[in-house]
C-alpha positions as CSV (number, residue, x, y, z in Angstrom):
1,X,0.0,0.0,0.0
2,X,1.4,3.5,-0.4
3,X,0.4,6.8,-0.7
4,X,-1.7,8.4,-4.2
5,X,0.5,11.3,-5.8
6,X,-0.5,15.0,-5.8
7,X,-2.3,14.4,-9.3
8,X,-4.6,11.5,-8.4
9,X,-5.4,13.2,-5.1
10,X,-6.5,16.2,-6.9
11,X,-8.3,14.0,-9.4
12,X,-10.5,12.4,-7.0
13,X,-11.0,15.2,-4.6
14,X,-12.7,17.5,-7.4
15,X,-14.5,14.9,-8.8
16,X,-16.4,15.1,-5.4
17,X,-16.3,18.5,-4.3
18,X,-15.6,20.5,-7.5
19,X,-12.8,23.1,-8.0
20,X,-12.8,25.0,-5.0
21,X,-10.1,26.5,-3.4
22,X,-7.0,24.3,-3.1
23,X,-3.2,24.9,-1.2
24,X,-0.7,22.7,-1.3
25,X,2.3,22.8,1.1
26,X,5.4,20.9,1.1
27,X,5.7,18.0,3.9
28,X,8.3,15.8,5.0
29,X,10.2,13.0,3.1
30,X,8.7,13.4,-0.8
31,X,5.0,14.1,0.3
32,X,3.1,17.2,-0.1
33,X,0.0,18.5,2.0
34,X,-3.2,19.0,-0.4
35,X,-5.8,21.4,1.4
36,X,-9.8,22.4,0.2
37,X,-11.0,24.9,1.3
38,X,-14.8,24.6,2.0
39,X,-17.9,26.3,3.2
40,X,-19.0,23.1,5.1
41,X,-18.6,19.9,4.7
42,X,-20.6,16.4,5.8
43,X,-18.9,13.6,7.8
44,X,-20.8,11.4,4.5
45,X,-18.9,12.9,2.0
46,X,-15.1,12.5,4.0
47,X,-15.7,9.1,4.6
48,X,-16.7,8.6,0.4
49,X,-13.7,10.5,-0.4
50,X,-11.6,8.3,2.1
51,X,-13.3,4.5,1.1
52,X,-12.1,6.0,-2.8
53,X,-8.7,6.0,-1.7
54,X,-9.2,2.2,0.2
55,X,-10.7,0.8,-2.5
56,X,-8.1,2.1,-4.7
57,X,-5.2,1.0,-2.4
58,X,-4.3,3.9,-1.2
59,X,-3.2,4.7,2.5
60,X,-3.7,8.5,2.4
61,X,-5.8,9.9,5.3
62,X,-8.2,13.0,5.5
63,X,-8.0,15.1,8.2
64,X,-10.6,17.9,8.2
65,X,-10.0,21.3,10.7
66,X,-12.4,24.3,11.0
67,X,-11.1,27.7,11.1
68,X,-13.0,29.9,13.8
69,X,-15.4,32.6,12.7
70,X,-14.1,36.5,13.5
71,X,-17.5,38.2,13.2
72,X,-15.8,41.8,13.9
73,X,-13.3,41.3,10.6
74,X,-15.7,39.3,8.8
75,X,-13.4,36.2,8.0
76,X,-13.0,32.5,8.9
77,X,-15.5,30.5,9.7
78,X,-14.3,27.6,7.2
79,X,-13.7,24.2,6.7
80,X,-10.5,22.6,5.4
81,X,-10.1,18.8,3.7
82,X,-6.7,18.3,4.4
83,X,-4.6,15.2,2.9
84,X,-1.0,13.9,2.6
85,X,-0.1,12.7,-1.0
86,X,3.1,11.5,-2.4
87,X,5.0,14.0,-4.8
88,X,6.3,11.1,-6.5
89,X,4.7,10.1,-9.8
């Protein structure tokens, strides 16, 4: 088992919850750090996205965080799918 490269992660991810906003970060040992950025997000469609990457053989985990809401400077408030993918193709 191993981890799904930057591209297939990307591939799969939109597929599910279109082209929103996406970061990527460098990680440790040849693996990068994909975040979505997302209004909200159900506990339904993490664990779809995450039984993709099982079926497929894939060992990549989701971790989803929640940003808090600043009502005085209007910002935050949102919800991040974060996953580790391998930079190698």
């Amino acid at each position: 088992m191993q981890l799904a490269n930057t591209k297939t992660v990307r591939k799969i991810v939109n597929s599910i919850l279109g082209h929103s906003a996406a970061y990527t970060d460098r990680g440790a040992n040849g693996t990068r750090l994909l975040a979505w950025q997302c209004g909200s997000i159900d506990t339904a469609t993490v664990k779809n996205i995450q039984d993709i990457f099982t079926l497929a053989g894939f060992t990549n985990r989701i971790k989803v965080t929640t940003s808090e809401y600043n009502s005085l400077a209007r910002s935050g408030g949102w919800t991040y799918l974060r996953i580790n993918a391998s930079f190698k193709e």
